[in-house]
C-alpha positions as CSV (number, residue, x, y, z in Angstrom):
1,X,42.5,105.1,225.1
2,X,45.2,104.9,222.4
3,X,46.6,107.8,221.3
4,X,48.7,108.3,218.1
5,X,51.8,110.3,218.5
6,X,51.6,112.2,215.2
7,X,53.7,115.0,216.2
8,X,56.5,112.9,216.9
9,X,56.0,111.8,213.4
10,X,56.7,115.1,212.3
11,X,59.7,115.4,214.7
12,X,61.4,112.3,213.0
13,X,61.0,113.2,209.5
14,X,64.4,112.1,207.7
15,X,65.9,115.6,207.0
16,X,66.0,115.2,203.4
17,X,62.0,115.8,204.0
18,X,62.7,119.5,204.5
19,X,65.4,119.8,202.3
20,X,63.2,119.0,199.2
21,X,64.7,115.8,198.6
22,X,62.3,112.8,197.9
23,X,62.4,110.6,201.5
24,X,63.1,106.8,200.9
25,X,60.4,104.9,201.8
26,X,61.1,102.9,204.9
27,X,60.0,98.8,204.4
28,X,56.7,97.6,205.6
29,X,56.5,98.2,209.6
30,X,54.7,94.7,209.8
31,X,55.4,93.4,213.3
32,X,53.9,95.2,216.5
33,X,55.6,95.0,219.8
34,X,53.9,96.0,223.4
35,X,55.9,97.2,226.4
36,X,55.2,94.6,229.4
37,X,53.2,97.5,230.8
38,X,50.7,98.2,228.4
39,X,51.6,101.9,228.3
40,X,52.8,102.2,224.6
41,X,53.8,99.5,221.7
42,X,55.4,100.3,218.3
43,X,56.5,98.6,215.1
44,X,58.8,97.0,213.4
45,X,59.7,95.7,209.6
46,X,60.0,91.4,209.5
47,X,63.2,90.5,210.8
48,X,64.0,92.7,213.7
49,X,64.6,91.0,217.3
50,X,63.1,92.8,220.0
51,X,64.1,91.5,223.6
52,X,64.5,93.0,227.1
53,X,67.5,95.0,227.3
54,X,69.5,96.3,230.4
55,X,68.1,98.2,234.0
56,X,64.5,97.2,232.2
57,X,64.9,98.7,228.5
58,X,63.4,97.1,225.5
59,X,65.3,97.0,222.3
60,X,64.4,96.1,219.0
61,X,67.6,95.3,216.5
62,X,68.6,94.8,212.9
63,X,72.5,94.0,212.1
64,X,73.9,97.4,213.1
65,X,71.0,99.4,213.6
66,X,69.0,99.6,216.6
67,X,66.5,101.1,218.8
68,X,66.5,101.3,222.7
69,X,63.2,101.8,224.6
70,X,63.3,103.1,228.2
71,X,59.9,103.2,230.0
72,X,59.7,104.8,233.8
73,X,55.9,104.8,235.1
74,X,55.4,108.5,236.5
75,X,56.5,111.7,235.4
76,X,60.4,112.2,235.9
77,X,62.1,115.2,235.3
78,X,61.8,116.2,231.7
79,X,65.3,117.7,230.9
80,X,67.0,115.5,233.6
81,X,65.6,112.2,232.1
82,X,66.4,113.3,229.0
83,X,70.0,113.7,229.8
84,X,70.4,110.7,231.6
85,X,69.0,108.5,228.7
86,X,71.2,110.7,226.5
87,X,74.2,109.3,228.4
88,X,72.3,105.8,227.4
89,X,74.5,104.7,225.2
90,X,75.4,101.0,223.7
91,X,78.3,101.2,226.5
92,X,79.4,103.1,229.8
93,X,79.7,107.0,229.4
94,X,83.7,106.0,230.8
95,X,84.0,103.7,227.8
96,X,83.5,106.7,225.7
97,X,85.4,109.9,224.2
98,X,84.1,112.9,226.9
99,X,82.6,115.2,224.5
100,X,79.2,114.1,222.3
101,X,79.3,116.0,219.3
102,X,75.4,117.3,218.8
103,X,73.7,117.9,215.6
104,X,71.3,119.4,217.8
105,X,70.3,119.0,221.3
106,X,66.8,119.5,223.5
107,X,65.1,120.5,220.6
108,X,61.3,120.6,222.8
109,X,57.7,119.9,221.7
110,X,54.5,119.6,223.2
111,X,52.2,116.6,222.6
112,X,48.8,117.0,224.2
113,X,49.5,116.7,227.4
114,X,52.9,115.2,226.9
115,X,56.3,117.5,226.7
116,X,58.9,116.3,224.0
117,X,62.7,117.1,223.8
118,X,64.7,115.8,221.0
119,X,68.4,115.5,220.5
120,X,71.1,113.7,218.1
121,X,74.8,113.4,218.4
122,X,78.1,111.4,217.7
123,X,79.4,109.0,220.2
124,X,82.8,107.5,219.7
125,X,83.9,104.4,222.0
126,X,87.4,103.3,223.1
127,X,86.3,100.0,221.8
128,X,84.2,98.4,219.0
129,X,80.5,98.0,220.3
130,X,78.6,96.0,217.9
131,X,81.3,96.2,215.4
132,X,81.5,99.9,215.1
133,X,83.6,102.4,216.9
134,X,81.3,105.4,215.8
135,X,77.8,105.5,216.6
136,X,74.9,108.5,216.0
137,X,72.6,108.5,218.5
138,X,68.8,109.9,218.5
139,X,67.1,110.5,221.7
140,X,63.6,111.3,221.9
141,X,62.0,112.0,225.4
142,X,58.9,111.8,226.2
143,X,57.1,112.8,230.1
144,X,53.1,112.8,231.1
145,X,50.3,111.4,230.7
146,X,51.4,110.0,233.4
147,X,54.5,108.0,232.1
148,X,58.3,108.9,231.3
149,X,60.1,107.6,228.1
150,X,62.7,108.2,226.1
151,X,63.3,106.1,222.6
152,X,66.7,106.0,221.0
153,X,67.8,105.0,218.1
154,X,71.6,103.9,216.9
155,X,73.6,103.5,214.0
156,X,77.1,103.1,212.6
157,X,78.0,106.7,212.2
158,X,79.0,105.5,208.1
159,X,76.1,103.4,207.7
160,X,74.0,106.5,208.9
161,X,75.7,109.1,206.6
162,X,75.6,107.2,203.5
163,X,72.1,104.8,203.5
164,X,68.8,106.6,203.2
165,X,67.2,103.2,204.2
166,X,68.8,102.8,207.1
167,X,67.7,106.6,208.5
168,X,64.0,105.7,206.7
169,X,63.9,102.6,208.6
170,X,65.2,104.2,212.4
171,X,62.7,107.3,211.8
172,X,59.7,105.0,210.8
173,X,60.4,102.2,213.7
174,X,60.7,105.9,216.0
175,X,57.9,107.0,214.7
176,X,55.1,104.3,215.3
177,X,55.1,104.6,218.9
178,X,51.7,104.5,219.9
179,X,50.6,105.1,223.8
180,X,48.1,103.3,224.9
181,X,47.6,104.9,228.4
């Protein structure tokens, strides 16, 4: 049975949505991509590249923006997954500055019979990854159903602060997660 994940929709409206700014449209989400497992799939504009990515995570990229897919069959630990795939970043925790600066953090949901926690923060890195020393970072975890997963997005903290397309486009490619199981 598929089942649409609407409320996570709601959870990754841009913020300008509630602030009574008109949202920028995100480009056509043309291209669908299925987890090896069959449990969920989601979409992406023309253009991205979607490949296996490390300890069995799929990503899906576009120049500096990205999202990260990890998929655990079962039901993990809700807040413990979710702060372990927080600590997924684009390099080693070590390689980073200790503290995360949240915009907000375990921000929780229910979905059916799913449980959702969100949270955002700044990452800074000793070193350039992809370019870019200063990343924002979305995490979105999801556990039941029968399945664990937690979806996060990155971008350049600059790119992310001043393009509206490149927050539309992360929210929408967030947003079309679809379960299937």
């Amino acid at each position: 049975m598929k089942t649409s994940l609407s409320l996570l929709v709601l959870i990754v409206l841009p913020g300008s949505a509630w602030a009574g700014r008109k949202p920028i449209a995100p480009p056509p989400l043309t291209l669908e991509h299925r987890h090896e497992s069959g449990a969920f799939s989601f979409r992406t504009p023309e253009g991205w590249t979607v490949q296996p990515g490390s300890q069995g995570a799929l990503e899906a990229w576009s120049g500096d923006l990205g999202v990260r897919f990890v998929y655990r069959d079962g039901e993990n630990g809700y807040d413990s997954l979710h702060a372990t795939c927080i600590l997924e970043g684009l390099a080693p925790p070590s390689s980073a500055e200790p503290q995360l600066k949240y915009e907000y953090e375990y921000v929780g949901g229910i979905l059916g019979d799913r449980r959702v926690l969100d949270s955002a923060h700044a990452m800074r890195y000793d070193e350039a990854v992809h370019g870019h020393r200063d990343w924002r970072q979305r995490t979105i975890t999801v556990v039941g159903g029968g399945l664990s997963l937690c979806v996060m997005s990155f971008a350049p903290r600059g790119l992310w602060k001043k393009t509206p397309e490149a927050r539309a486009v992360l929210d929408a490619v967030m947003g079309s997660l679809t379960f299937r199981r």
